[in-house]
C-alpha positions in Angstrom: 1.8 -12.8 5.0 3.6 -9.8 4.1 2.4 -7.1 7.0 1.8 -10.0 9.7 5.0 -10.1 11.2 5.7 -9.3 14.9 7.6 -6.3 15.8 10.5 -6.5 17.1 10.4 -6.4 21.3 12.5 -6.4 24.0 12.5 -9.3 26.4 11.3 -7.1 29.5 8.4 -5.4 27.3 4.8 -6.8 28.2 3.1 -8.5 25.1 0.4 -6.9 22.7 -2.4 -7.9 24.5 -1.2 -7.1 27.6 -0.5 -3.5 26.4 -4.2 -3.4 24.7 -5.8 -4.8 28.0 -4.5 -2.0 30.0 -5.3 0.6 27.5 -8.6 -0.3 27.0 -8.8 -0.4 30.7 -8.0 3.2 31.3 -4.6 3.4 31.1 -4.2 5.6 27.4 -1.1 6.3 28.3 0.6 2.7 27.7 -0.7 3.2 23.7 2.7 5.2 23.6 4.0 1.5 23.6 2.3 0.3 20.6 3.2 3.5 18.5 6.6 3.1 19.6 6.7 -1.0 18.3 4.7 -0.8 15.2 6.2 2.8 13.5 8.5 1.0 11.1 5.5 -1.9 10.5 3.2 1.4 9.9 5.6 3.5 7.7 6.8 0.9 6.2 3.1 0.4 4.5 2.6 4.0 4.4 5.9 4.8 2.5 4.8 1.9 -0.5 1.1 2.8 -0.6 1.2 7.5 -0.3 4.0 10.3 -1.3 6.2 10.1 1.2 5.8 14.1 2.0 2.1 12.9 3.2 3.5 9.8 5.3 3.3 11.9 8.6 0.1 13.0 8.9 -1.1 9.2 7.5 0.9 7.7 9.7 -0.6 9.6 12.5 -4.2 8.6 11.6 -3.7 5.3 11.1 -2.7 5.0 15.1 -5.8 7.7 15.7 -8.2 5.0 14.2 -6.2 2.2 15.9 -6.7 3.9 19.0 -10.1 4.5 18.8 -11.2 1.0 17.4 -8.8 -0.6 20.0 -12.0 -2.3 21.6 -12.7 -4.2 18.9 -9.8 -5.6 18.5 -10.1 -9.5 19.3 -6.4 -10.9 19.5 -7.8 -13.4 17.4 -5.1 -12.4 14.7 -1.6 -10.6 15.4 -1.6 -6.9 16.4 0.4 -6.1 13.6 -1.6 -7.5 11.1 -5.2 -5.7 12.8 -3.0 -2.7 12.3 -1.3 -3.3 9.2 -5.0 -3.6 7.6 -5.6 -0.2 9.6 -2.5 1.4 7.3 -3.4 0.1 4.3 -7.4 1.7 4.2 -5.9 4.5 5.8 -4.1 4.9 2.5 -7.1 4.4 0.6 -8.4 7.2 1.9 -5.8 9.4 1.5 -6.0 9.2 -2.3 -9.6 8.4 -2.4 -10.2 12.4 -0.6 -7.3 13.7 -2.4 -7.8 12.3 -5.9 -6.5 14.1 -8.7 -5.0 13.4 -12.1 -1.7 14.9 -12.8 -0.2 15.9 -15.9 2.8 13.9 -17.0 6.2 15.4 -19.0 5.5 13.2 -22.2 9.8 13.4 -23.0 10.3 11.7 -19.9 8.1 8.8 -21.1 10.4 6.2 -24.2 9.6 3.1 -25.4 11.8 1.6 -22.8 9.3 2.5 -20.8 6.4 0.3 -22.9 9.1 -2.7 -22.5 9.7 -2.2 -19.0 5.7 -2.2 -17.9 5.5 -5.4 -20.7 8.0 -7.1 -19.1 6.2 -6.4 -15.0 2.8 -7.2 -16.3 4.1 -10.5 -17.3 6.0 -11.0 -14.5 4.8 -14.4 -13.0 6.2 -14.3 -9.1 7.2 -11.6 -6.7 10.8 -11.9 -7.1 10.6 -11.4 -10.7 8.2 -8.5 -10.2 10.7 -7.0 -7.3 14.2 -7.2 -10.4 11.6 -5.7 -12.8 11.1 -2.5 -10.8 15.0 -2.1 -9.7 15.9 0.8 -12.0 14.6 4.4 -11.8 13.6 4.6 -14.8 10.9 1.7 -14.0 9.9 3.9 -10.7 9.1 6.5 -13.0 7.1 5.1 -15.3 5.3 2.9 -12.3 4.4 6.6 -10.6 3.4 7.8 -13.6 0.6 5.1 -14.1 -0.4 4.6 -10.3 -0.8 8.5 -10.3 -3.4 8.0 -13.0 -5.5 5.1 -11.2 -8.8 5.3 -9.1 -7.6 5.4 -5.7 -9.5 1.9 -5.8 -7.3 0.6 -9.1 -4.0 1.8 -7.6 -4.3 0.0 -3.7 -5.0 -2.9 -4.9 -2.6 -2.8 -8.0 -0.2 -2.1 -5.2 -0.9 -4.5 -2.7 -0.9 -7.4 -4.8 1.9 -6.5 -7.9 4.0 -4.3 -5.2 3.7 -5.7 -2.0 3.0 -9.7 -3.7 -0.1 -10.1 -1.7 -2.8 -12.7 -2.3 -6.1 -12.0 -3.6 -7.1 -13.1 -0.4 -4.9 -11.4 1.8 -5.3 -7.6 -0.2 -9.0 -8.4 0.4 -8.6 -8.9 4.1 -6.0 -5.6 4.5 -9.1 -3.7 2.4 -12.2 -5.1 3.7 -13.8 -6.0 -0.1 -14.6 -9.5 -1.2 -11.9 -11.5 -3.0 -14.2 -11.5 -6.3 -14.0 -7.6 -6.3 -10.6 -7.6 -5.6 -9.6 -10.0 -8.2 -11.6 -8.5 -11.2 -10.2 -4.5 -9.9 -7.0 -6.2 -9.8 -7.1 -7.7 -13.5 -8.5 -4.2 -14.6 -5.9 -1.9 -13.0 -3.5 -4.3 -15.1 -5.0 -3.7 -18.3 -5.5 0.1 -17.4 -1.9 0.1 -16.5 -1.1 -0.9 -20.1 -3.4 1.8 -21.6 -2.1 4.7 -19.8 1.8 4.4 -21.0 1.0 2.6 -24.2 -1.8 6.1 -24.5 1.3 8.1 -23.6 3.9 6.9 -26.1 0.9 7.6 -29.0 0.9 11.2 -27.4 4.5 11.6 -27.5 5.1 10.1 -30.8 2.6 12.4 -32.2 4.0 15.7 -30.8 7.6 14.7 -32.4 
């Protein structure tokens, strides 16, 4: 599971739901301790799934909401991964308040561009996806189309092409049905494909 691992922790540090017992017995203070072992976990998510300038002030509301749904956590599944699914609505939100469609410089955008997304829409495993987006130019061209998505279309388009989630496991981290977010999924795909090959027609047609 790709956001259920366990922090790292010193040996002399109480567990997770020792910390969460005494929190959610009065002592607020000890929640210090959770911020303090789950930041990378957090901003790890935060830093895949929003711009980066906005990771701060997501960051901070994820562990507001984890705070103030902390009695209703069960334990029955590792802190990190009640968190982790925390993070990633919390990034849902973000663009879902924020939405916006942005303009795109159409002489940035080449046909290598159409081969690159070709070539990571057939991609058929996660390491193949991961040496498909190594260059910059690919980074590009990926903003360029998650920047043009429903906030709905590009989380889960992220969670299961970027982060190599499951249909399952993106449903669990969002809180929708595996049906939903397998047919969202298949669309943002073909969307994907529309908006650069779209692009490239622009482009070609203003030369």
């Amino acid at each position: 599971m790709p956001h259920s691992g366990t922090a790292v922790k010193n040996r002399a540090e109480p567990p997770d739901s020792e910390i969460v017992r005494r929190v959610t017995g009065g002592e607020v203070n000890a929640f210090e301790l959770l911020v303090e072992r789950y930041r990378p976990l957090v901003f790890g998510i935060v830093y895949r799934h929003a711009p980066r300038e906005a990771a701060d002030e997501i960051a901070h509301e994820v562990f507001v909401r984890a705070f103030q749904s902390l009695k209703t956590y069960s334990g029955e599944s590792p802190f990190g991964h009640w968190l982790a699914r925390i993070a990633s609505r919390c990034c849902f939100d973000y663009f879902r308040e924020r939405h916006r469609r942005f303009e795109v410089p159409l002489s940035r955008i080449t046909d290598e561009h159409q081969k690159w997304l070709d070539d990571v829409l057939e991609a058929d495993s996660r390491d193949a996806f991961e040496r498909a987006v190594e260059s910059s130019e690919a980074k590009e061209v990926l903003q360029y189309a998650l920047d043009r998505l429903s906030p709905a279309d590009r989380m889960v388009l992220g969670l299961v092409y970027l982060d190599g989630m499951s249909t399952a496991e993106a449903a669990d981290m969002l809180g929708w049905s595996r049906v939903g977010v397998r047919v969202r999924a298949h669309r943002a795909r073909g969307l994907m494909k529309k908006i650069i090959s779209g692009l490239l027609r622009e482009r070609r047609g203003r030369e």
